[in-house]
N, C-alpha and C positions, 0 to 999 in steps of 0.2 A: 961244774964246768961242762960235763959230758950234757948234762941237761940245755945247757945255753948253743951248743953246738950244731943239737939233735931239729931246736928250733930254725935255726939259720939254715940246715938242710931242707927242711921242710917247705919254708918261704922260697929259697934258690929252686927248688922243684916245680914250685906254683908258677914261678914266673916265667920260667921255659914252656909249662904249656899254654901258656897266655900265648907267649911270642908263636910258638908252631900253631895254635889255631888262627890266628890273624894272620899270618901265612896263606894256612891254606882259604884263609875266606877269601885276602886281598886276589889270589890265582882262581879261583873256581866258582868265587860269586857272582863273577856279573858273564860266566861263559852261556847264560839262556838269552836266547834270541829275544828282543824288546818287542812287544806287540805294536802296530801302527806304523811300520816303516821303519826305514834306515836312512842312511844318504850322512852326509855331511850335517852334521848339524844335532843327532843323535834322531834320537823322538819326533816322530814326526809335530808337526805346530801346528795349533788351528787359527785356521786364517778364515773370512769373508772375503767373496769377490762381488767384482762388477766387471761388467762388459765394455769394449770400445763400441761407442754408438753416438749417433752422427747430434749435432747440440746448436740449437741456435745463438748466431753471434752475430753482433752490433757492432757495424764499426765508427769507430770514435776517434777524434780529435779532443782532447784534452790537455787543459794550458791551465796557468795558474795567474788572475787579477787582482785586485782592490778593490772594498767598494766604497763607493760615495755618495751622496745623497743628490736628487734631481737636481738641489741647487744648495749650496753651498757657501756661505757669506759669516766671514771676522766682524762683530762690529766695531768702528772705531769712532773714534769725535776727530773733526776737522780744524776745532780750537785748542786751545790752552784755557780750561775754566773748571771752576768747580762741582760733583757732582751732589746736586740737592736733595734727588729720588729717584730711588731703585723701582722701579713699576713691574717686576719681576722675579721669580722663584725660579734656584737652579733645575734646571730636566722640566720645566714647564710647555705644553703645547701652546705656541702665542697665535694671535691672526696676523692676517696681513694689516698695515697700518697702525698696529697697535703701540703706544707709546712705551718703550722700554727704559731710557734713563732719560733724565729732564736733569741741566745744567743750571746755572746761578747765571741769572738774564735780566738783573737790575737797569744794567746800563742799554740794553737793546729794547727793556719797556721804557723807561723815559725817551729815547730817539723814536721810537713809532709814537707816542703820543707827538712829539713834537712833532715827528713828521705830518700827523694825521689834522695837528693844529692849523701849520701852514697849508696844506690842501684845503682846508676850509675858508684860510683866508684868501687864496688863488679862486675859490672856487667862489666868490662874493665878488670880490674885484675884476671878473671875468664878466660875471653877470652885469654889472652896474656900469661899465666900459660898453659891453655888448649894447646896451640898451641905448646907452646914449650914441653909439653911433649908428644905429638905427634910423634915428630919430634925426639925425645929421649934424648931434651938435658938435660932438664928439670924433676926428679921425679917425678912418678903419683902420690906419694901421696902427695905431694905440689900442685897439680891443685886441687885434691880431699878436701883440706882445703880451699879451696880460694872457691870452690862449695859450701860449707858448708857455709863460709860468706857473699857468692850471697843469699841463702837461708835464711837464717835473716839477711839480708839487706832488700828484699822483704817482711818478717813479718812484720817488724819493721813498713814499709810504710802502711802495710793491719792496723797495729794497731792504724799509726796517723791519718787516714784518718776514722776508726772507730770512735776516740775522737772529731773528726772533725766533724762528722755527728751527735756525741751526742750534739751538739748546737746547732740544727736545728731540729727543732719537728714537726711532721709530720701527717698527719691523717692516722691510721690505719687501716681503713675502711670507705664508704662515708656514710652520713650523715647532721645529723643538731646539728651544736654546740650551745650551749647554754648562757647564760649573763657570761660577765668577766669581773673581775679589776685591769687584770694585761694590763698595760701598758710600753711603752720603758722608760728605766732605775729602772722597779722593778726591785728588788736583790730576785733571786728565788730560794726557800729553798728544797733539795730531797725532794719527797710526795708532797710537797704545791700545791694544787689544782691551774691550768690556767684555765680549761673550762670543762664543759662537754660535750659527743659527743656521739647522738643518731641515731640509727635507725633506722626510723618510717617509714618506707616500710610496714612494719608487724610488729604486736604489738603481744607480749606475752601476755597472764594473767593466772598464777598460785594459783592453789585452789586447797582446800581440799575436800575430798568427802569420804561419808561413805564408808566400804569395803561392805556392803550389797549389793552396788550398782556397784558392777564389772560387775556383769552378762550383761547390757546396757553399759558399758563401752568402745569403742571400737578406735582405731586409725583410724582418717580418719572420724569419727562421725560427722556429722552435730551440731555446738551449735550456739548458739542466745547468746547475750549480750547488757543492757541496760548502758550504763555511768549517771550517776547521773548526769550529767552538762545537758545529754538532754534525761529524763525519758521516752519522746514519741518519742523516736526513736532506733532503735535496728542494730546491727551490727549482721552480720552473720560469721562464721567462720567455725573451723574442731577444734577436738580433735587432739593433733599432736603427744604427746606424753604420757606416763604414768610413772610414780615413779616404781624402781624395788622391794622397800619396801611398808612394812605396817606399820606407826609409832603404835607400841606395846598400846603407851599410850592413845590414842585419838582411834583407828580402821579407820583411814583412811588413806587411799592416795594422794600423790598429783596427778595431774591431768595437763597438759598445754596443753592450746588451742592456737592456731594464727588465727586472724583475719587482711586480710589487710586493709590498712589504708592509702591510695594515696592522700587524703586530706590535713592528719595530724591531724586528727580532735581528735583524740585518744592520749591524754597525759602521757607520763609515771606515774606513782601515781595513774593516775585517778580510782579512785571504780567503780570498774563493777560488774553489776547484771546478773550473768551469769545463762543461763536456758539451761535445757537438756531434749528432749521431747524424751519419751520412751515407747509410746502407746495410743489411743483413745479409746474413748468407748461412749455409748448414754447411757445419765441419763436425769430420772426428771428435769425439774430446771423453775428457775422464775427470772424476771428480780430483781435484789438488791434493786429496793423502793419500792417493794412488801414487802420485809422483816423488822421486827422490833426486835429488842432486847433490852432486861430488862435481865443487869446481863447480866450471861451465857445463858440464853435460850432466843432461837427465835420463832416468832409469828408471823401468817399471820393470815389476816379478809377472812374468807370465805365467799360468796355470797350467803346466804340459799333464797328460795324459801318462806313466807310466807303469806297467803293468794293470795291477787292480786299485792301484792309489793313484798320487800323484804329488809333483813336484813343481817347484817355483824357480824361475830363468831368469837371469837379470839380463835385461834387455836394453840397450840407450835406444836414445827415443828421440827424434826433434820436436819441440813444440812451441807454439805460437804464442796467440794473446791469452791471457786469465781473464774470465770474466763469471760473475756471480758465480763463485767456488769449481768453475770447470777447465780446465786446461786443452786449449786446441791442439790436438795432435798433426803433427806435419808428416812423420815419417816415422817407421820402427814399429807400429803396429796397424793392424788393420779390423776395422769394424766387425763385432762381433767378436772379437780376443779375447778370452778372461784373463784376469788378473787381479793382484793382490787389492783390495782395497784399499786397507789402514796396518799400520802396525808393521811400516816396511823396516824399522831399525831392527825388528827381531828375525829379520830372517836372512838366510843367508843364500847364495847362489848354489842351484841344485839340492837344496833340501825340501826332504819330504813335508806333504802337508795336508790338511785335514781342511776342504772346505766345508764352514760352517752356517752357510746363506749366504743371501744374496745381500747385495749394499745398495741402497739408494740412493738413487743419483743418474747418471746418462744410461741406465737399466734399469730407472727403479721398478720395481715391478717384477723381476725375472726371479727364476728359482734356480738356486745353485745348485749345480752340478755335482755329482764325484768323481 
């Protein structure tokens, strides 16, 4: 019993000086001053800057279109008849005039033969009237009826050979036709869509644009366009034409540009991000992970000078347009500023900090400071 006691004092002793050394460590371990600064924040942070420095900007009009093809045509059939042959593969390039679907034309070849009969016999019976009243035996105004029914004998054939031709559809300008489901022995209805037939030589895109914006407007203008299918990469074009109105309701015009398009890479429908540059100018700016926003207002860390180190300010800023990664400053700083590059969630206002180079970008090139 004494033995089991003698233990339980011995452990109750151990752990009292456990408890008074972490005591004293939690009081007297961290009273040594931290090398690399103070401030809020503990430790100083190693940060990169760059400088406010002045950055070329483009200004731009930018609206969002469709595109379409130079020309653009549904084919249909103008009868009720049957289709005989397909002359065509879906996504095919066609030419102009080429024969795409041929209909069931039994009954419009038997009428142009016959039509072509009676012109032969009009054209006999003219001649043989002709003749004989030449000759005086004959009335002229008997050859002069018999002309009359050479003359529609020949309509007649112009008109079976029209109906002849309406069964055989054709392309009316070259192009790339599109999927179809009409096959030999659909029954095809006037209007009912066969194929569509595009083309993408040159693609349209039509868009609205403010009337403010005339004065830059011009036929023959240079514009840019981005398709959403591929955001990093840009087509170039012309303004080709302009709308002769101004919709009352909206104050703007339409606008169409062509860009060509020899790939095909440009699909009708496709959204474009159409941009229109209408002058330069040099401003302030800083690259965009220099910038922070809370809300509507933005904030850069300025690099202040204290003592032998130095510390980070958080500063609001106004700023302009973004363009290829640099942010135009309007107000809050001034050219030549440093400031925090990247990495502005780890720091906090007035805390100390460690620059560690320069950043690339509206300074590249500069050597950072301490």
């Amino acid at each position: 019993m004494i033995r089991r006691h003698f233990f339980l004092f011995i452990a109750a002793a151990f752990l009292v000086v456990m408890l008074v050394g972490g005591g004293i460590k939690l009081a007297f371990g961290d009273a040594k001053p931290k090398a690399g600064g103070g401030g809020p924040g503990g430790r100083a942070a190693a940060v990169s800057q760059t400088q406010v420095a002045d950055h070329a900007f483009v200004d731009r009009i930018e609206v969002l279109g469709a595109a379409k093809g130079r020309q653009a045509v549904t084919i249909t059939s103008n009868t009720t008849e049957l289709v005989t042959a397909v002359r065509f593969q879906d996504g095919q390039q066609v030419a102009k005039g080429q024969v795409l679907v041929e209909l069931k034309a039994n009954e419009q070849d038997a009428g142009l033969i016959e039509a072509r009969a009676r012109l032969a016999q009009a054209e006999r019976d003219y001649k043989r009237w002709s003749e004989l009243a030449e000759r005086g035996v004959a009335p002229r105004a008997t050859a002069e009826q018999y002309l009359s029914a050479l003359e529609t004998a020949r309509a007649s054939v112009a008109a079976a050979d029209s109906r002849k031709l309406d069964r055989v559809i054709r392309a009316p300008f070259s192009g790339v036709v599109g999927l179809t489901d009409v096959a030999p022995g659909t029954l095809i209805q006037p209007g009912a869509k066969i194929v569509s037939l595009d083309d993408l030589s040159t693609v349209r895109v039509d868009f609205n644009i403010p009337d403010r914006y005339l004065p830059v407007l011009a036929e023959g203008a240079p514009i840019a366009a981005k398709p959403d299918a591929w955001p990093n990469e840009s087509f170039n074009g012309r303004i080709a034409q302009l709308d002769s109105r101004i919709d009352p309701a909206t104050r703007a015009i339409v606008a169409r540009a062509e860009f060509p398009n020899p790939a095909g890479r440009i699909k009708p429908g496709m959204l474009m991000r159409v941009t229109i540059a209408h002058g330069g100018r040099q401003a302030p700016a800083v690259p965009e992970a220099a910038i922070q926003f809370e809300a509507d207002q933005a904030y850069a860390f300025v690099i202040d000078r204290k003592g032998e180190g130095s510390v980070a300010r958080k500063q609001p800023i106004q700023v302009g347009v973004t363009q290829d990664g640099f942010v135009e400053i309007l107000g809050g700083l001034k050219p030549g500023e440093r400031i925090v590059a990247d990495g502005l969630n780890r720091i906090q206002n007035g805390q100390a900090v460690r620059v560690g180079g320069g950043k690339g970008g509206a300074n590249a090139g500069q050597q950072a400071a301490r």
